[in-house]
N, C-alpha and C positions, 0 to 999 in steps of 0.2 A: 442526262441530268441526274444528281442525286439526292438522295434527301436531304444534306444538308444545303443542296445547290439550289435548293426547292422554298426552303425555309428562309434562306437572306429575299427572298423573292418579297420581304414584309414593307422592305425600303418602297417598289413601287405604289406602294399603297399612302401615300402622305397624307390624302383628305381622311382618313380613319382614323378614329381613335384607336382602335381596337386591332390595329394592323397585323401584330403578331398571332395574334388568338384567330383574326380571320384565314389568315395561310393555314394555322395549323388545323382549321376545321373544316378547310378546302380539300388539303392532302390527305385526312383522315378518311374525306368520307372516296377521293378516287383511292385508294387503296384499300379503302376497307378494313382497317385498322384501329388501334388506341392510341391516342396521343404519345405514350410510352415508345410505342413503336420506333417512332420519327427519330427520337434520339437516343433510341437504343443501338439503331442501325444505320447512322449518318450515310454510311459508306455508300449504300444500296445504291445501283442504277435502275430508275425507273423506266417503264416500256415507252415507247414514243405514242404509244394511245394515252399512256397516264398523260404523260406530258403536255400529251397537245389539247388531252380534257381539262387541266389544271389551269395553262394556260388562257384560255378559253376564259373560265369559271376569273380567273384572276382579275382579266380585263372586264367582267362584266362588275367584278368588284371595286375595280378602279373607276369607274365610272359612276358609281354609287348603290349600286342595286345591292341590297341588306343578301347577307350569308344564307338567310333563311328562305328565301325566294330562288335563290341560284339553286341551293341544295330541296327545296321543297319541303322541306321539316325545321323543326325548333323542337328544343327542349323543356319540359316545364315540370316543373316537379318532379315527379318519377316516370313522366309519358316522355313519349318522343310522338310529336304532334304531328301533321300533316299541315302545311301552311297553304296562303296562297295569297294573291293581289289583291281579293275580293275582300281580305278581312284583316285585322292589325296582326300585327304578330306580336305573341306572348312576350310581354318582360317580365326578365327576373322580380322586379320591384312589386309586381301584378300579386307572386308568392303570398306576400305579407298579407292578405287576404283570405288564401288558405290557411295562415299562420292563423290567423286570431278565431276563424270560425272552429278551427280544432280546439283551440283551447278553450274560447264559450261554452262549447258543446262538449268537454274533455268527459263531464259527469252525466250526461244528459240518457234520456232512454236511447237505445240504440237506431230507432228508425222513425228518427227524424227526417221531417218533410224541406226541402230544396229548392228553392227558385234562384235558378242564373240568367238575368236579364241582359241582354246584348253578349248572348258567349260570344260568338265570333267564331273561334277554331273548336269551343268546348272547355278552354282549358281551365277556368273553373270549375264548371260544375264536375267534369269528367274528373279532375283532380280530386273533389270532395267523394263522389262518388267512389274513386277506388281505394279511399281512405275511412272512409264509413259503409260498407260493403251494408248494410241492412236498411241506411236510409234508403229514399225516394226521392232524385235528384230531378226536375224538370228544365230545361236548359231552351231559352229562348232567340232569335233575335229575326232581326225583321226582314234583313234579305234572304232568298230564297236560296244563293249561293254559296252565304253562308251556313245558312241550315242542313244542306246538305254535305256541307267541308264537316260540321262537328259529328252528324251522323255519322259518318264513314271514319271519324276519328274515335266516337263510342263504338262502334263494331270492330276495328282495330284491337280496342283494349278489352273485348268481351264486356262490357258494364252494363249487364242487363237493370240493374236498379237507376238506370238514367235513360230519361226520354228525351229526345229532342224538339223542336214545335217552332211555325213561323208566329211570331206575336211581333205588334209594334207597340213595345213596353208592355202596356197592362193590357190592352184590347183583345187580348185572345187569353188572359192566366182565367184559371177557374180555382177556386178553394184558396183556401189558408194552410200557411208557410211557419214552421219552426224558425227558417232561416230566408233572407233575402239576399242576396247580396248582387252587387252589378261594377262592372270597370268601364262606365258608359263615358262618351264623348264629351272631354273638357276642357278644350283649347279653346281659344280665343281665334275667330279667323284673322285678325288681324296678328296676330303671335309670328315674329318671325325666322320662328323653327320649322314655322311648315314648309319653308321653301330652303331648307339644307338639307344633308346627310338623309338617314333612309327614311325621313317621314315624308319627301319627295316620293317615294313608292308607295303610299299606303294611303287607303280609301280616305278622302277626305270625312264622309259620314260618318267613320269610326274615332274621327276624330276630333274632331269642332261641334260648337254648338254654341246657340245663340246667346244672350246677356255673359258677355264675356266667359264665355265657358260653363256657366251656371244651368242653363235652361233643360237639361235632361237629369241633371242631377238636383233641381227642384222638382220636376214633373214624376221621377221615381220617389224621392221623401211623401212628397202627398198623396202621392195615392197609394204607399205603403199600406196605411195603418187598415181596409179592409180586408187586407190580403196577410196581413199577420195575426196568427193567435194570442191570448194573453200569455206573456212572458217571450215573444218571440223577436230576433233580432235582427236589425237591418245595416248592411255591410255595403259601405262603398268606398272607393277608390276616385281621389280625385286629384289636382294638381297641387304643386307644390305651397303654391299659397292661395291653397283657396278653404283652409283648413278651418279656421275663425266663420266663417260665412258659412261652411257647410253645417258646422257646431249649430250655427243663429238658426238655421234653415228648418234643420231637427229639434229643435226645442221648440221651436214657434209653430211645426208640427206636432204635438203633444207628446214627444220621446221623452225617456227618461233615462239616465245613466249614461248620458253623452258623452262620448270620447274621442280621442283621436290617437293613431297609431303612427310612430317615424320607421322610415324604411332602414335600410343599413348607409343609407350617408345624409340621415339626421332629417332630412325631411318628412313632416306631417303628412301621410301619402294615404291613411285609410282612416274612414269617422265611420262610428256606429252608432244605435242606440237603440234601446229596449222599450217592446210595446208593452203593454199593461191595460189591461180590461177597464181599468177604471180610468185610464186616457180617454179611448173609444168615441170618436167624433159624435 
């Protein structure tokens, strides 16, 4: 087989959106290579282990199991994560969250304080963390399996100014946070995405939550405001039209300077807003 005999292999993949980009990150990682590779050097005959690990990896993609499960890692910012069944895996879209905390904080003292509520792999906070090397990142969530996936993810990247910690949400945080932020569970069980493509593999806790997707992302807005300082900011990520309701939810919380952020295909995907002393329940 050769690489370019390797690469039409994109055809067996029909339930994918993403068919081509899945082959070429299939072959990338049994060669151990850069995508440049592939078609730099079509000709190449690969070994019969490539082949039949490729193989292999193909059909488990054919069947639906996400790229990032087969291969064990995902991308996210600048890390290369460590994934697993136990916890969601990183989307791109999750980014836009990183985006705006840098920019809030673009002027800010350097070592500013961090809560990531439901990391999951880390890749929040661990992202903030190696982007603000002076903050004090704390990264939470509540399975025990996943606390140890983000662990072994911050020890990977050396990021000693991040700790990781089992909490269920605020039941184990102690002190006051610069920043909040969380990409907690906002499906709808009744949503029926959860029974296609690769959210079939992904923990359903990571992913639903009660009052139509609402009930984790009301339960972090309120109990916010003891856990922030005056001037500090609360960041979350939530579905595509739940952006209006999240706005009502922080206001009616006593935030101020409410906002909402679109992703890169126009959706309302991150709401904030700023605590202030004179809020203060």
């Amino acid at each position: 087989m050769t690489l370019a005999d390797a690469l039409r292999r994109s055809g067996s993949l029909p339930h994918s959106d993403s068919a081509k980009m899945d082959v070429e990150l299939l072959l990338m990682d049994v060669l151990s290579c850069p995508r440049s590779y592939l078609y730099t050097w079509p000709e190449r005959e690969i070994t019969q282990e490539q082949a039949a690990l490729f193989e292999s990896w193909l059909s488990r993609r054919a069947s639906g199991e996400p790229v990032a499960h087969i291969l064990g890692k995902r991308g996210f910012w600048t890390l290369e994560l460590e994934v697993s069944s136990a916890t969601l895996i990183p989307r791109p879209e999750t980014e836009l969250l990183v985006e705006v905390a840098l920019e809030l904080f673009a002027d800010a003292r350097p070592d500013v304080r961090i809560l990531d509520l439901g990391t999951g792999t880390g890749a929040i906070g661990l992202a903030l963390a190696s982007e603000l090397p002076q903050s004090q990142v704390t990264a939470t969530d509540l399975l025990p399996e996943a606390v140890a996936l983000a662990e072994r993810n911050r020890i990977k990247h050396g990021l000693e100014n991040a700790t990781v910690q089992q909490s269920d949400w605020w039941q184990s945080v102690e002190g006051q946070f610069d920043l909040i932020l969380s990409n907690p569970p906002y499906i709808d069980a009744e949503d029926p995405h959860l029974r296609s493509g690769d959210l079939r593999f992904e923990p359903p806790s990571a992913l639903v939550a009660k009052e139509s997707g609402l009930a984790d992302l009301r339960r972090i807005i309120e109990g916010a405001p003891p856990r922030l300082v005056s001037g500090g900011w609360l960041l979350l990520e939530h579905g595509w039209s739940q952006a209006q309701v999240v706005r009502q939810i922080l206001a009616a919380a006593g935030f101020a300077g409410v906002f909402s952020r679109r992703d890169y295909g126009g959706h309302e995907r991150v709401s904030g807003g700023l605590w202030l002393d004179n809020q203060r329940l």
